[in-house]
N, C-alpha and C positions, 0 to 999 in steps of 0.2 A: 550646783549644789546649794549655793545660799542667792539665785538668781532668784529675782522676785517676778513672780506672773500673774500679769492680770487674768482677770475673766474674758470669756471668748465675747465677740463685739458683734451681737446682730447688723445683717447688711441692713445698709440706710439707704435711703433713697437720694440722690442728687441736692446737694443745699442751693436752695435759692439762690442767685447772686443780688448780693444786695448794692451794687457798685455801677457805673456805666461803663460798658467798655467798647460800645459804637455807638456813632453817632450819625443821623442821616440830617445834612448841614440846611440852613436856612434857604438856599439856592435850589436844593433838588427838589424835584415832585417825583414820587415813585409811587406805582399801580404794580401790584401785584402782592404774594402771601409772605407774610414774616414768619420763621418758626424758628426754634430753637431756646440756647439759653445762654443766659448771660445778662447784661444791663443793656438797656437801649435808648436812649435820649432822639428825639425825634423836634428838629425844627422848621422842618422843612413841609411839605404837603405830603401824606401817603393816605390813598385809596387800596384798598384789600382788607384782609383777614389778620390778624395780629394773635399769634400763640406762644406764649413767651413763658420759660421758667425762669423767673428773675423778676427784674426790674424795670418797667418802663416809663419813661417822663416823656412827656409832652411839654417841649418847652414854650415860652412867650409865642413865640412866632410860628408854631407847628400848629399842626391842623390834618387832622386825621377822620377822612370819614371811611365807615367799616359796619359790615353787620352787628359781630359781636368781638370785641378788645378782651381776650383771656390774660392775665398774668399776676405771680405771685403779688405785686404789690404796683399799684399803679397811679402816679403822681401828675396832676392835668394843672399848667399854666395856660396854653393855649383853649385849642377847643376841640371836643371831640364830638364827632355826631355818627351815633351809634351805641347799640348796649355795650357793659361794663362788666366784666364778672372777675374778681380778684380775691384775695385775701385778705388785704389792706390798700382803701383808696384813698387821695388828699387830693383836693381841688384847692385850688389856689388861689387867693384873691381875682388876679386876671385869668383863672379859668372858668370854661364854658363849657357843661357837659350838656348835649340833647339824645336822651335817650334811658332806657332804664338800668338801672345799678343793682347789683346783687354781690355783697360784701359782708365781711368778718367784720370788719375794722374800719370807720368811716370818721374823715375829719372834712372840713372845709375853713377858710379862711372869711371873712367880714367882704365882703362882695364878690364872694364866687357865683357863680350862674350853675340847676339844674335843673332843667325841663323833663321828666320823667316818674320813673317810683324809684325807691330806694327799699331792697329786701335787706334787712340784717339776717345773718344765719351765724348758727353757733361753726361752722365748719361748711366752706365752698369746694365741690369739687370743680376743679378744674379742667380733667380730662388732656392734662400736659401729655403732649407725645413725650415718651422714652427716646433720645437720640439715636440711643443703640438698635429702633425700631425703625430708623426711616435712613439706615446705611443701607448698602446696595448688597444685596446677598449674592450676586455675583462679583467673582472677582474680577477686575479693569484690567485689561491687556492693553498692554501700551503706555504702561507710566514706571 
């Protein structure tokens, strides 16, 4: 009777994570495709594809080559060699980008390195996979 109620909440879309919550260590080198979301801190060598809703760093000692680095916001200490396409990028005094950039939101630090163009746009699509789009529409027998 006297319950208060809000207005009804159109669906949102997935919030960015803006946090790290894996991490591929200084030691590994890994070849193959990253997807998904979440945060991702990378110190180690990865070769492939990166498509990330979230966060991803490339820390001091990572080293990342890849055609094209998709993700909500992406933070380079190390070095990346390949295109960039995010929403918000920072390059970091000891980062190294070679390749071209295409970004909302663009900082860099007083001796960052980038070999390439830099597109500013008022809004990047991204072309994030939906998670719920790359579950197995059959069901696993056996678990």
């Amino acid at each position: 009777m006297f319950r208060k109620t809000s207005p009804p909440q159109p669906p949102t879309q997935p919030v960015a994570v803006e946090r790290v919550t894996s991490v591929l260590g200084p030691g590994i080198n890994w070849k193959g495709n990253l997807r998904g979301s979440g945060g991702v801190r990378i110190e180690g060598a990865f070769e492939g594809e990166i498509t990330v809703r979230g966060l991803v760093v490339i820390g001091e000692t990572g080293r990342v080559n890849c055609e094209t680095l998709r993700a909500n916001t992406v933070i380079v200490a190390g070095a990346v060699r390949g295109n960039i396409l995010s929403e918000k990028l920072e390059i970091r005094s000891t980062g190294r980008v070679w390749g071209d950039v295409t970004t909302v939101a663009f900082a860099t630090e007083e001796g960052a390195f980038l070999r390439g163009q830099v597109t500013m746009e008022e809004q990047v699509e991204l072309n994030l996979e939906d998670e719920s789009n790359t579950a197995p529409t059959q069901p696993v027998e056996g678990v």
